[in-house]
Structures are given as structure tokens and as C-alpha cells.
C-alpha positions in Angstrom: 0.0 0.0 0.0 2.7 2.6 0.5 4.8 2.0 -2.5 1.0 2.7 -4.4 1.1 5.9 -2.2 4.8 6.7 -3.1 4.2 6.2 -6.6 1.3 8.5 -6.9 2.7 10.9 -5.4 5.7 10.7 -8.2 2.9 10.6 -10.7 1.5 13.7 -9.5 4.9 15.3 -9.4 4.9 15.9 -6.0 8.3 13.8 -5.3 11.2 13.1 -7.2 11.3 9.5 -8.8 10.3 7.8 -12.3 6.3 7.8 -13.6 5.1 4.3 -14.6 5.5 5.5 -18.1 8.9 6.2 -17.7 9.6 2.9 -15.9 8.1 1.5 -18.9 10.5 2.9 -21.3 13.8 2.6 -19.8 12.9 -1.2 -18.7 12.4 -1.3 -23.4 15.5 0.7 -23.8 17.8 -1.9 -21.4 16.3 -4.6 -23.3 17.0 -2.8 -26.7 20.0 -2.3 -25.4 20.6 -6.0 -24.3 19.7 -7.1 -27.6 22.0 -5.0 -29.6 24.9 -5.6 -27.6 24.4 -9.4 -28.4 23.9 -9.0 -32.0 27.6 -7.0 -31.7 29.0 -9.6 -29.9 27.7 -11.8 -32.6 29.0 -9.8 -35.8 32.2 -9.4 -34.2 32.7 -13.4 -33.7 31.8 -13.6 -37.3 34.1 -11.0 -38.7 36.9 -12.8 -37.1 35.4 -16.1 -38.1 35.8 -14.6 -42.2 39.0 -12.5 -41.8 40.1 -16.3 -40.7 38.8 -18.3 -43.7 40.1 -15.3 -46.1 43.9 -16.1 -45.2 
């Protein structure tokens, strides 16, 4: 019941903190974020996998 309290009152702007929307998009942007570092990870083991077969 008092986190529900403590929320609303950051909804209403009346303490410092992150609105539900604002949760919302920075828990998307970590897992955007999550994703594309994997797909990094991913090119990079193929680039070395080619520059490998090229020699």
C-alpha cells in the first residue's frame, strides 16, 4: 500500500522519482540495449570467423 502511495505521489509530481511511463520505457531501452549488444557480440565473432577463412 505505500509503495502505491509513493508512486502516486511521483505521478502527480509531487516527489522526485520515475512515472510508470517512464519505468516502462527505460525497462524497453535496457532490453534494446541487451539485444544489440548481443547482436555486436555476434558480428564481431563472425568478422573474425571470415577474416580467418580469407587467409
Amino acid at each position: 500500500m505505500r509503495l502505491w502511495a509513493s508512486q502516486a505521489e511521483v505521478e502527480a509530481d509531487e516527489r522526485d522519482g520515475l512515472t510508470s511511463s517512464e519505468r516502462e520505457e527505460l525497462a524497453a531501452l535496457r532490453r534494446e540495449n541487451r539485444r544489440l549488444r548481443e547482436d555486436v557480440g555476434i558480428l564481431k565473432r563472425a568478422t573474425a570467423f571470415f577474416a580467418k577463412e580469407t587467409r
